[in-house]
N, C-alpha and C positions, 0 to 999 in steps of 0.2 A: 851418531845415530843411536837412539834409545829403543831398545827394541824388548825390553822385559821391566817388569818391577823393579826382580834382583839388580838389573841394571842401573836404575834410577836411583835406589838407594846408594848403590856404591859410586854414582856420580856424585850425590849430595852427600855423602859421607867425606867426600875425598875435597870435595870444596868448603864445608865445614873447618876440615881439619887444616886447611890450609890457608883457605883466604876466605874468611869470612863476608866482603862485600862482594863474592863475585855468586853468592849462591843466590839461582835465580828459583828454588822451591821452596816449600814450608819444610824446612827440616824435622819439623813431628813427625812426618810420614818417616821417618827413616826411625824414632825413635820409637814408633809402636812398634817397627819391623824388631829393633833389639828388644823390648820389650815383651813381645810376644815369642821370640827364640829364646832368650837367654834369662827370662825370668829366674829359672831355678840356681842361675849361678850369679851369687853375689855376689862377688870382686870383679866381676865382669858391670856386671850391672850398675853395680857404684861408679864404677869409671866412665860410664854413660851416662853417670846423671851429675858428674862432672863434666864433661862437656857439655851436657843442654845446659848448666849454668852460664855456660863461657858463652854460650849461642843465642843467650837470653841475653846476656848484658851487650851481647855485638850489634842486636836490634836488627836481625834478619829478616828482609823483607819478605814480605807474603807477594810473588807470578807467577801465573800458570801460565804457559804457551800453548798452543794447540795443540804440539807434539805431546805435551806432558799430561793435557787433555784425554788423547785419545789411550797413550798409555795405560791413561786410571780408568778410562772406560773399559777397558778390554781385560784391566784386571782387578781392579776393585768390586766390591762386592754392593747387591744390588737388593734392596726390598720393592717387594713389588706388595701394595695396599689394595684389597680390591673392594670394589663397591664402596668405598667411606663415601658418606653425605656429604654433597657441597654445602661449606657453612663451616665444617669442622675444623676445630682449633688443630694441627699436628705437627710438632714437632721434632729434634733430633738432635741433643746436645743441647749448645747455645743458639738456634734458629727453631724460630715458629714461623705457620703460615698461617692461614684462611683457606681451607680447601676449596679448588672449583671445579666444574663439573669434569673437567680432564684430567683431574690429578689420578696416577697410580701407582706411585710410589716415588723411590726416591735413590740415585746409579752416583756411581763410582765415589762409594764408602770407603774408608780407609782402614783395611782390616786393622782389628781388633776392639774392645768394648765400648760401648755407643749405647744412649739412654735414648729410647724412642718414647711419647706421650704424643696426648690425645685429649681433647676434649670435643665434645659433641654439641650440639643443639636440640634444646626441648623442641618437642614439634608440635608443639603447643603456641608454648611462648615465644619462642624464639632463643631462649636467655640458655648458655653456654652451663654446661653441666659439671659436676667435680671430675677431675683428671684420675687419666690411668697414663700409667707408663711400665716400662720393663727396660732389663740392660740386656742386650743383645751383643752376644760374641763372633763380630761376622767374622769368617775367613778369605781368605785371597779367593777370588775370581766367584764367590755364594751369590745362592742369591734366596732369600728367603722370602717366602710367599707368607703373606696372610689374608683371610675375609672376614671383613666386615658382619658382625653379627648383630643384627636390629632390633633385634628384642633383648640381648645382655647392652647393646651398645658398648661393644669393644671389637678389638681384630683379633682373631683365632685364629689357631690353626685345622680348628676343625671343619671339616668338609674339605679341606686342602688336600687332595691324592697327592702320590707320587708321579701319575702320567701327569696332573695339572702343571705339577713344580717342571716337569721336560717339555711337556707345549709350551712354557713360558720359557725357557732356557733359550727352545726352537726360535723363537720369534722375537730375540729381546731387540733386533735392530727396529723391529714395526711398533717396537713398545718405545722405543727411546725416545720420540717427541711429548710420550705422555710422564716422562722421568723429570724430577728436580736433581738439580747436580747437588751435591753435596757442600753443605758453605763453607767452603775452607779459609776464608777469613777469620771462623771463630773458632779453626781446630787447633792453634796454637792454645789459645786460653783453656780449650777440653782438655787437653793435654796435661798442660799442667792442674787440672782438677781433677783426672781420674789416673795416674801415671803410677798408681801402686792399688789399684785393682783389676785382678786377676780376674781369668774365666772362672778356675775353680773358687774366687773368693764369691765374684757374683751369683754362683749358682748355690753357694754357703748361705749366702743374708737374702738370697731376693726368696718370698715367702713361696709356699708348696705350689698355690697356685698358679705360680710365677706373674702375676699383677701386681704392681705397686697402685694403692689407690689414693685419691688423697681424704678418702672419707672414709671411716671408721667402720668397717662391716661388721655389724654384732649379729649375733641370734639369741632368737626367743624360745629359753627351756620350758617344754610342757608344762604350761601352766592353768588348772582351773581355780572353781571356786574352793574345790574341798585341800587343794595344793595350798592355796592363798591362805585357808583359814588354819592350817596346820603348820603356816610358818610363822601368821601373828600368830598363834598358840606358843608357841617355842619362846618368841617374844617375851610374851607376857606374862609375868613368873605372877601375877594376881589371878590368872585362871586359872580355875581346877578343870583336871580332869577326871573320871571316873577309871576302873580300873577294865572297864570292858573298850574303854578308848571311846566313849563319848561325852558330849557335853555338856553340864552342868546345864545350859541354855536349852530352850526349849527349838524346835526347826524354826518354830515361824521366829521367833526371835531372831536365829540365825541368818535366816533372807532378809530379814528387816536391815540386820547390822550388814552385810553384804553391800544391801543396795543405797547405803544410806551416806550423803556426802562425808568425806571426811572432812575432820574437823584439824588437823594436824599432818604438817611435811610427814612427820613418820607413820600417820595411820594412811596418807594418802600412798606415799612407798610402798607400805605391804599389800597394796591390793595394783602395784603393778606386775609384769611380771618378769623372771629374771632376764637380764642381758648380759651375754658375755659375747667377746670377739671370736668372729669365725677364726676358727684356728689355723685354715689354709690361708687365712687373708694375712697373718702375721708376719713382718719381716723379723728376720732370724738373727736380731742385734745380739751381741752377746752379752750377757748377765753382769752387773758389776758386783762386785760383793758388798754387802750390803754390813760384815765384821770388817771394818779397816786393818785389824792390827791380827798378828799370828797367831793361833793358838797357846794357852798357857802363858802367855805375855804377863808380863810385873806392871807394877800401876804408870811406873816411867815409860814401858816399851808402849803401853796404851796412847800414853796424854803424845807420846809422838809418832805414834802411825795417825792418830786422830789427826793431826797437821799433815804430816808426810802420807801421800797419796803413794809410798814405790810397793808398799804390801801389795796393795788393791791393785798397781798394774803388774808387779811379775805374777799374781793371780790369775790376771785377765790373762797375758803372753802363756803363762804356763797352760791355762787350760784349751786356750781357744787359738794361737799361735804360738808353738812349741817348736816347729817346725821352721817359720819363719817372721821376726818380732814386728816385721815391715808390715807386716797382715793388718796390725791394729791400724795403724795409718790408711790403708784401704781400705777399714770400715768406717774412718772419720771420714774419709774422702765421699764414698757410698751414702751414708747419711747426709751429710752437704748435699749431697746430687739430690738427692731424694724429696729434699726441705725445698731447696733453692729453684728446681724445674719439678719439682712433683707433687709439691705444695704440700707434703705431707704430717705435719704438725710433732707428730711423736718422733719423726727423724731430727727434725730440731734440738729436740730434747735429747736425746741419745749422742747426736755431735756436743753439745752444751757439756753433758756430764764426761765426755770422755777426753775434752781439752783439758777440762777441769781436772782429771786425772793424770794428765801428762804435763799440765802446768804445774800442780803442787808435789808433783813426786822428785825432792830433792834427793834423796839417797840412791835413785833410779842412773841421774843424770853422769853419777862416775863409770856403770858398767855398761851403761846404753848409749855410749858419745852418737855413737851413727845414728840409732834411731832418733835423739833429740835435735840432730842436726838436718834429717829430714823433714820432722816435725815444723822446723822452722821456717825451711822452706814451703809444705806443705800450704800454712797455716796465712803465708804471706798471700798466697798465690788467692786463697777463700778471702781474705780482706780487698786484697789489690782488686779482682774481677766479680766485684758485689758493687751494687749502688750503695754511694757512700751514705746519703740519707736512712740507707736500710739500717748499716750499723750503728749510725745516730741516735736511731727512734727506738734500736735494740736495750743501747747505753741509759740513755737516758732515762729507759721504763724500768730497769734493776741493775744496771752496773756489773752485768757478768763479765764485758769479757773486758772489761777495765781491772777490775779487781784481780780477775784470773791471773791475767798476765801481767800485772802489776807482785803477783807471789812467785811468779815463773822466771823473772829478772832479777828477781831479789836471790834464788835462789842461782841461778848462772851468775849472780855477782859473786857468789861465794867460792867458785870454784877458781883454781890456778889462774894468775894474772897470765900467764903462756898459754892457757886453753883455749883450742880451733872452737869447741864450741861456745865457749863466755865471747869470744870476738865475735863468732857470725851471732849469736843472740842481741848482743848490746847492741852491733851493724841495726838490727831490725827495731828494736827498742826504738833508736835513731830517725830512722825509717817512721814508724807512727808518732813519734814526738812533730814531726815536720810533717808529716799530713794530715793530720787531726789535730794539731796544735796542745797535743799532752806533755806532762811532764811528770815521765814514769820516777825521777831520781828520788825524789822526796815520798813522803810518806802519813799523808793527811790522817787525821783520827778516824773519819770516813772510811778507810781505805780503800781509796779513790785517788788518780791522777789527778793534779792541779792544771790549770788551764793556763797554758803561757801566754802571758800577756805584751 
């Protein structure tokens, strides 16, 4: 008889470690539970993420029973959505819906971080609007309230009391027929897509305002006409000015030239006005250095930090994961999530340059074994559960992540014929030679995989 969480976990723990066909759960739930205790101890941790290795290649089936049903209902954690529009696109990990008019929200989550998104309907047009999301750190037995706000169109927590959040606690059995269960067919693959970010990492990169958007929020600095004509002035080293600070030009001139079409991309640019990114709207990626090689470096130490990427990342670790190197991995993870369900364009970019940093840093790869060997893992998990035409259409438009990791196997081919990490890397090499038909060994003038024919 299962009569708690803790107990659930230590049943699926115990069949895990034993008999891998007899376990009738999704063994993630147990792996968020160590994940969420045991985060801050890493020899604990590693040893966990060797056995979801061993539990991944067992091919453990995804059952739920009604016992184990009502268990997660009684202690998984609970969003409750109020007011969303029918019509609305929303989300939660790997599952979207279609809201309808009885959705309000969504029961028995499995604690720990979970990416919620959103898209709306113009109510005009009809036509589905750019997404919001956020990563949300539920706990055992939460339950987190949001409303619907119609005029930002997104869920707040504003207007949300604390008596609201307990008449809903009160009443979650009369709420339960308007609840979606959680899909836990796709928490397997969550799992391994966010299994090294933290609460404290997601509360680090998700931005001030805590919205992930997938459109670009700028604002417009005070701009007039007398702004506008003092920045073309600045411009235009051909106009004078006088020494009382006006200008050679007469007014009416002036309005003339104001209102007068431009005639050129750059006179039409000075008379827009400035745009920069609201700064709460920014996710909190962190900086890459933009010097590859160390200070006072010889013209040798340049031409090879310039190739070898390990400056730029004990930079990155040093300043922004000092504490813990796994961090940087939970912000490639975080950015994937962001790109991939949050359609967010610059998170693409941010994952793109930070593989790129952990593929070419050969000198990284002797002091970092554990980190490169997670990496691996990582990096499989974002190929294997992406539509493969996605990677395709990525390939074939600049050849990043061919080229990338076509410098990242060149440089694990160099390390000790005995090295755990040159074997799991080349395993994976292997791995995308056989399912995208490459063939990383060779070394085209392109530097580009050849296509096995």
């Amino acid at each position: 008889m299962v009569n708690s969480l803790e107990d659930l976990y230590l049943e699926v723990l115990w069949k895990v470690l034993c008999k891998y066909d007899e376990t009738k759960f999704l063994y993630a739930i147990l792996n968020s539970f160590i994940h969420n205790i045991l985060q801050r101890d890493r020899r604990i941790q590693m040893q966990w993420l060797s056995l979801q290795r061993k539990a991944n290649e067992a091919k453990i089936p995804v059952e739920m029973d009604q016992e184990t049903a009502q268990v997660l209902f009684r202690e998984g954690a609970i969003m409750v959505c109020l007011d969303v529009p029918e019509g609305t696109e929303f989300g939660i990990d790997y599952a979207s819906w279609t809201v309808g008019p009885q959705f309000k929200g969504i029961k028995m989550i499995p604690p720990g971080i979970h990416f919620i998104y959103y898209s709306a309907r113009d109510k005009h047009s009809g036509e589905i609007i750019p997404r919001t999301g956020a990563f949300i750190d539920f706990q055992q037995k939460s339950v987190v309230v949001q409303k619907w706000d119609d005029i930002k169109e997104e869920l707040t927590v504003d207007g949300v009391s604390a008596d609201d959040v307990q008449r809903i606690r009160d009443n979650l059995k009369d709420l339960d027929r308007f609840l979606g269960p959680y899909p836990y067919d796709g928490y397997k693959k969550w799992i391994s897509l966010s299994n090294f970010i933290t609460s404290e990492l997601a509360n680090k990169l998700q931005p001030m305002n805590r919205r992930i958007s997938s459109v670009t929020d700028f604002v417009s600095e005070v701009s007039n006409t007398q702004s506008r004509k003092t920045r073309k002035l600045s411009n235009n080293t051909n106009n004078s000015v006088k020494q009382d600070g006006t200008s050679t030009e007469k007014n009416s001139e002036e309005s003339r030239e104001e209102n007068a079409e431009p005639t050129s991309l750059k006179e039409a640019e000075s008379k827009l006005p400035d745009m920069k990114v609201r700064e709460e709207s920014k996710i909190q990626f962190s900086l890459i250095p933009k010097q590859k090689y160390p200070p006072g470096s010889s013209p040798t130490e340049m031409t090879k930090y310039s190739i070898d990427s390990s400056y730029a990342l004990e930079s990155i670790l040093r300043t922004y994961y000092y504490d813990n190197e796994m961090g940087i991995l939970g912000e490639i993870q975080f950015a994937f999530i962001c790109f991939l369900m949050g359609q967010v364009l610059d998170a693409f970019e941010q994952w793109k340059n930070l593989v790129h940093v952990m593929c070419t840093s050969e000198e990284a790869l002797k002091n970092h074994s554990s980190l490169f060997s997670n990496f691996i893992g990582m990096i499989h998990f974002h190929i294997q559960e992406t539509p493969e035409d996605f990677f395709v259409d990525i390939l074939s438009e600049n050849n990043f992540l061919t080229s990338t990791l076509q410098e990242f196997f060149s440089n694990l081919d160099n390390l000790p014929s005995d090295s755990g990490l040159r074997k799991r890397g080349l395993k994976f090499r292997d791995y995308l030679t056989q399912k995208f038909k490459w063939d990383f060994t060779s070394e085209p003038d392109d530097y580009a995989p050849t296509v096995v024919e």
